[in-house]
C-alpha positions, 0 to 999 in steps of 0.5 A: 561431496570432496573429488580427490584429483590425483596429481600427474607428472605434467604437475611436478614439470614446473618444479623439477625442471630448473633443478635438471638443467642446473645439474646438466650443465655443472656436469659440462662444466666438469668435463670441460674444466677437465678436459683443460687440466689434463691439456695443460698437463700434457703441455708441461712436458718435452723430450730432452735427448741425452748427450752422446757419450764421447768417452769409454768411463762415459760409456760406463757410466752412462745408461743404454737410454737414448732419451730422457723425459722430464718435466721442465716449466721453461717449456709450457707450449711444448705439446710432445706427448711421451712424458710423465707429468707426475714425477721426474722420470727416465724413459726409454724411447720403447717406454715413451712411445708406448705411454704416449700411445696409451695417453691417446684417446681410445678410438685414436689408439684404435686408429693407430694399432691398425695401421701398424699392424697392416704397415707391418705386415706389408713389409713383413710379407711382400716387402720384396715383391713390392720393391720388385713391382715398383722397380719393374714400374719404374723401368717401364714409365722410364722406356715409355718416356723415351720412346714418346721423346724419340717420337716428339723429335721425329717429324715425319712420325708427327705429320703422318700422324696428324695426317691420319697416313700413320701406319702401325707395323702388325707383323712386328707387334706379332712378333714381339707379341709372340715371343713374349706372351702367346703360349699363355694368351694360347692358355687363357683362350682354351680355358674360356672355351672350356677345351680343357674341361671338353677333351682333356678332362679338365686337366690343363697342360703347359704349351710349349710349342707355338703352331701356325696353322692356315687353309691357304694364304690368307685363312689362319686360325687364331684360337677362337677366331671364326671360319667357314666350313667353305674356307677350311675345305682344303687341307691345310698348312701346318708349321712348328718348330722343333728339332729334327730328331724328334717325333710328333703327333697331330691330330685336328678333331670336333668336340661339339660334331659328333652324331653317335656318341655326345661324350666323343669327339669327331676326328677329321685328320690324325697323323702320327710319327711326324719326323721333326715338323715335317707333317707330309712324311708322317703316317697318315691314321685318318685322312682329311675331312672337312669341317661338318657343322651339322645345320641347326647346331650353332658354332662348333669348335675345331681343334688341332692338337699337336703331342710330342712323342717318345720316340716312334710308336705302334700306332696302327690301330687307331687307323681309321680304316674307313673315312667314310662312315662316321662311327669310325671316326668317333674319337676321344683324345683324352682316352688316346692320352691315356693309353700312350700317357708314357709317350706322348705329351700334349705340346700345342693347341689351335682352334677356331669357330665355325657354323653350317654354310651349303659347303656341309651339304657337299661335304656330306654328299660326296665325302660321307655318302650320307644325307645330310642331317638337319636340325631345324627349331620348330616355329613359333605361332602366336595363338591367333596363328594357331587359330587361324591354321585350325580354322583353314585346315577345318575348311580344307577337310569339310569342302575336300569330298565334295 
């Protein structure tokens, strides 16, 4: 009996293998050697620029090229790459460039057409911005430089300060702070308290009025900063400048305190028709209450609102008639704008912070004629506490009637 083995592919390794690596490695010899031929090709060729014409007939005879590429032998370690290595010919610079480019391999062409696009359109679209940035760079590392150099030769400056006795002048920093960027620092804060979004609809306006705004000497209100209800107990002080011919509107109001109505505001002070910046003489439409955080509610924000005025108004019936009942001082100042969106602007903003403190139960008590509402959060019980409560309280009933 014959058994016929099949032979596998494991059987023709032995044979085949010499023959793929004899043909790998005539395939790198190819490419080597091809490699080599067209470098030393490149190498035969340089630039040579064309003389200057110096004469008129020069001018008119000459071509408008400012380069010629040729193939000279004088010159084989030459390695510029805007030629053509097949026949004498006349290039422009254009012409050289572009062959040159097309001479480079395919991912350094890439390279290359990305960087010009992005070079081009810097100096296309914000070529002058850029030029004005730097400049304005420049100027400052220039002021910063002198001003360090003038502190270097001081030497009182430089022993206080090694001494830790330096001090820093914070009411010239305000000052210079406030000329240059307090309206828009004024902005940025009322758009992260979302006081725009609250009470103006989300519409931003332009400050152009800086106000000063303090409860006594030492208690200023600095956009966010925060405030006791104790501390603002009294009316306050509030300065602007403007000219005296002019008409004013201020209105101080809570977009987080209002009981009745959650989209409303609570207004704690409004006065209208205020001659130039001085606010004792104008009409008074709701008297001064302090701030009521209810207790359990967390921060609430107060803002003083001042809007310039066309001239003087008819305000009598936004008077608040009486300032001790609190639904009558529901307001919104978004809706006030609406019904005077002809004469009155929104100009300055100032805000602060503040949360419940035992002042708010006077406030109620003697100003409001009201108890004072208390949200308290109920209290958390582990299910052990839980237990043990229904077990006392089990007990305290079974032995109650006994």
């Amino acid at each position: 009996m014959t058994v016929t083995v099949r032979p596998t592919i494991r059987d023709y390794y032995s044979s085949f293998l010499p023959y793929v690596l004899v043909a790998l490695c005539l395939t790198a010899a190819v490419i080597v050697g091809f490699t080599f031929y067209r470098r030393s090709k490149l190498r035969e060729v340089r630039v040579r620029p064309e003389p200057e014409p110096q004469t008129e007939e020069e001018l008119l005879v000459l071509p408008s090229r400012k380069s010629t590429i040729v193939r000279p032998c004088s010159a084989p370690n030459d390695t510029t790459r805007k030629a053509h290595y097949q026949s004498d010919v006349k290039l422009s610079n254009e012409d050289a460039e572009e062959y040159s480019r097309e001479m480079l391999p395919l991912p350094l062409r890439l390279a290359r057409q990305t960087f010009h696009i992005q070079t081009s359109n810097m100096v296309t679209e914000g070529s002058q911005e850029t030029v004005d940035l730097l400049t304005k760079r420049k100027e400052l590392r220039k002021t910063k430089s002198a001003i360090y150099k003038k502190n270097r030769r001081d030497p009182a400056m430089e022993r206080a300060a090694r001494e830790g006795t330096l001090l820093i002048p914070l009411e010239t920093v305000r000052k210079e702070w406030l000329a240059r960027s307090e309206f828009s620092t004024t902005t940025k804060l009322a758009r992260h308290y979302d006081i725009f979004e609250h009470m103006f609809n989300g519409e931003e306006f332009k400050i152009t009025v800086g106000m000063s705004v303090a409860f006594g000497e030492t208690d200023h209100v600095l956009n966010g900063n925060f405030l006791t209800p104790y501390q603002a107990s009294s009316k306050p002080t509030v300065n602007y400048s403007c000219s005296e011919d002019s008409h004013w509107t201020l209105v101080f109001t809570n977009p987080d305190g209002n009981m009745i109505n959650k989209d409303a505001e609570f207004l704690h002070w409004m006065i209208g028709n205020i001659p130039g910046s001085r606010i004792a003489d104008g009409e008074v439409l709701s008297e001064y209450l302090p701030p009521v955080p209810v207790q359990g509610t967390g921060f609430h924000r107060y803002v003083f609102c001042l809007l310039k005025q066309s001239g003087k108004l008819d305000l009598g019936k936004h008077v608040c008639r009486n300032g001790r009942d609190i639904t009558s001082r529901t307001f919104s100042l978004s809706q006030f704008l609406s019904d005077h969106k002809e004469d009155l602007t929104p100009a300055g903003l100032c805000f602060f912070q503040a949360t419940w403190d035992e002042n708010v139960t006077q406030t109620f008590m003697e100003m409001l004629g009201m108890t004072e509402p208390v949200y308290k959060a109920k209290e958390f019980l582990t299910p052990e506490q839980i237990e043990k409560n229904l077990t006392r309280d089990l007990a305290e009933r079974k032995y109650r009637n006994m």
